[in-house]
Each structure stands twice: as structure tokens, then as C-alpha cells.
Wavefront OBJ file of the C-alpha trace (Angstrom):
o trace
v -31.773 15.875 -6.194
v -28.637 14.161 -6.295
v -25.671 15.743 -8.751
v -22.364 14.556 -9.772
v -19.892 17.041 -11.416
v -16.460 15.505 -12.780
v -13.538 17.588 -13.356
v -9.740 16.820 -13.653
v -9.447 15.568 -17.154
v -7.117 16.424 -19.075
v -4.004 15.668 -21.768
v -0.768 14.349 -20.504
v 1.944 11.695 -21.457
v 2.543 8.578 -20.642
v 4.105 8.239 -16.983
v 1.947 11.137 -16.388
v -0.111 11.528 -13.692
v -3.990 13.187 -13.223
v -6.130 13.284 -10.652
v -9.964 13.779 -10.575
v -12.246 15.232 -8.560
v -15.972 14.330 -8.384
v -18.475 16.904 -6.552
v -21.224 15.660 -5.644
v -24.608 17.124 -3.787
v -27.563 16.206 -2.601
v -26.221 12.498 -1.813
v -26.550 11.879 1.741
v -26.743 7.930 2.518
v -24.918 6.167 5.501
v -24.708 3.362 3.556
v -22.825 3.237 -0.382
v -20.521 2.826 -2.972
v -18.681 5.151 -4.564
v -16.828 4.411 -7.698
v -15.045 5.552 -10.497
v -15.784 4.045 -14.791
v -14.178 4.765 -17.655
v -15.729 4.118 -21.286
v -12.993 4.278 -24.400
v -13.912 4.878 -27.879
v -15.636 1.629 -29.685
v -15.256 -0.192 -26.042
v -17.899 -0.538 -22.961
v -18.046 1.113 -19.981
v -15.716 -0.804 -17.255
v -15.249 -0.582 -13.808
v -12.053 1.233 -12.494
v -12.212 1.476 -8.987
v -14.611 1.270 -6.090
v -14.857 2.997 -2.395
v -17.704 2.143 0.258
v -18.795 3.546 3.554
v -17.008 1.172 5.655
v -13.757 2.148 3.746
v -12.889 -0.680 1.815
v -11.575 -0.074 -1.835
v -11.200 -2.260 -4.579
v -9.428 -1.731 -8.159
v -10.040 -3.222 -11.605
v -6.581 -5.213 -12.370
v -5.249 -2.911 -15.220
v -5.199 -0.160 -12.711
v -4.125 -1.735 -9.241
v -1.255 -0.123 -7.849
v -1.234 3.028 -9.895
v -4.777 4.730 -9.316
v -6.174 5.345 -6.066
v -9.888 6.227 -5.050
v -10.297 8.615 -1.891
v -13.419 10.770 -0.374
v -13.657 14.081 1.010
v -16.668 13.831 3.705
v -16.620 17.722 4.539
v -15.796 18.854 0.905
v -18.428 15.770 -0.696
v -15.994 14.889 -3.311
v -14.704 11.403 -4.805
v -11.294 11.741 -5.893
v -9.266 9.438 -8.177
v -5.439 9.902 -8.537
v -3.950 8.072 -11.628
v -0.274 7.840 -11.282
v 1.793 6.230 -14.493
v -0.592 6.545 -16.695
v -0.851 4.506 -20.108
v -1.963 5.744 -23.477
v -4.620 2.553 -23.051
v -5.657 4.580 -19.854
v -7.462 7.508 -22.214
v -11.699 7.380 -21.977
v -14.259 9.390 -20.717
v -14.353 9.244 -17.181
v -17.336 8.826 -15.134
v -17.829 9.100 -11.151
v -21.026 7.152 -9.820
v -23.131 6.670 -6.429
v -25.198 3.956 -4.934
v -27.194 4.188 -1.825
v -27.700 0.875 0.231
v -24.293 -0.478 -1.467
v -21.184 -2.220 -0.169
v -17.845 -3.842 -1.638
v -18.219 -7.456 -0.785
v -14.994 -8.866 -1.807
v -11.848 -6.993 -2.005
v -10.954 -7.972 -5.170
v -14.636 -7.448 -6.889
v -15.862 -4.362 -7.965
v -19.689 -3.482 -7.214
v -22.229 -4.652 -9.810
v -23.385 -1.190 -12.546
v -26.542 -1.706 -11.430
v -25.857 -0.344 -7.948
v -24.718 2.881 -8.890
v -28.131 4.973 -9.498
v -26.644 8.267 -9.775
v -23.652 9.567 -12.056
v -21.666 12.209 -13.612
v -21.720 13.638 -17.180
v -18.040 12.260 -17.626
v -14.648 14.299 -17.640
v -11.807 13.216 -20.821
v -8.295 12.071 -20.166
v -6.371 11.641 -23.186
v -2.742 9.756 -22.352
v -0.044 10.008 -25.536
v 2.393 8.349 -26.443
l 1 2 3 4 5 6 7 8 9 10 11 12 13 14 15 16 17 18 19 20 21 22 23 24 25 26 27 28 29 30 31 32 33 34 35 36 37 38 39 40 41 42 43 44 45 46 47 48 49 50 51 52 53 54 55 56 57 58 59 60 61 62 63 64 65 66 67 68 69 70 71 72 73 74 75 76 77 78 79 80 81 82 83 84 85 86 87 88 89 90 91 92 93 94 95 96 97 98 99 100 101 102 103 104 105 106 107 108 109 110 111 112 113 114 115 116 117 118 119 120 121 122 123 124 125 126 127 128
């Protein structure tokens, strides 16, 4: 059975910086995506960043150049460091995983519907 744990979230100010840390078990493909969503209040779920098995990451635009997604292969954890953060940066947080998955263009996140398996979210909260 695969699991995904979040943790990280938090409170901080703007210019602030988190990072999170998905665990995950039980998920042991040679081939998939990895990727971090975020879902604000009264807004839908969107894509934040992206990792596959060949290494390549991609990065919605509002994010590019101050989050970065990363992997732990012995530890089985997807982290995602958020640097500068933005009070339009707060949601719930959500790590996924896709088996048979890869990032086809650099600057396209995967499709949702290849992510079968995900977390039960982790809050950051970014004031002003």
C-alpha cells in the first residue's frame, strides 16, 4: 500500500522561507513523477512543481526560481524548499506520485491524472 505523509507547514512572513518534506512508503516504481500541488481557499488545486525518474524538474511560473523540488532515494522523501515566499503562496499543500510517468517538456508540468497516489496535505500560511 502506497502512503504519503506531508509535513513542513507552517506560519511565516513574507520573504520567509519553508521547506517540506513528503514521506512516502510502499512506492517503489523505476519509472514516475513526483510532484508537489497546492489548493488555496475558494481556488483549485494547481500544479507547483514536478520531479521524474530521469531527473528532470519543472516549475509552475509563479514559483520558478524561488521553490525547488528534490528526492531523497535512501530516506524516500520528496522535498520542496520555498524560498521568498508570498502571502499569495499560502494553501494546503499536497505531495503526489505516479508510476509509469515522465516530464515531457521542461516547461510543462505532468497532467493530475498521472499522479494516483497522494498526501493528506500540510498548511503554509505566508503574512503580510
Amino acid at each position: 500500500q502506497v502512503q504519503l505523509v506531508e509535513s513542513g507547514g507552517g506560519s511565516v512572513e513574507a520573504g520567509g522561507s519553508l521547506t517540506l518534506s513528503c514521506a512516502t512508503t510502499g512506492f517503489t516504481y523505476a519509472t514516475y513523477c513526483l510532484g508537489w500541488f497546492r489548493q488555496a481557499p475558494g481556488k483549485e488545486r494547481e500544479g507547483v512543481a514536478a520531479l521524474d525518474s530521469e531527473g528532470l524538474t519543472t516549475y509552475t511560473d509563479a514559483v520558478k526560481g524561488r521553490f525547488t523540488i528534490s528526492q531523497d532515494n535512501v530516506k524516500n522523501t520528496i522535498y520542496l524548499r520555498m524560498n521568498s515566499l508570498q502571502p499569495e503562496d499560502t494553501a494546503m499543500y499536497y505531495c503526489a506520485a505516479g508510476a509509469w510517468c515522465h516530464i515531457l517538456k521542461l516547461d510543462m508540468l505532468p497532467p493530475t491524472y498521472e499522479y494516483k497516489h497522494w498526501g493528506q496535505g500540510t498548511q503554509v500560511t505566508v503574512s503580510s
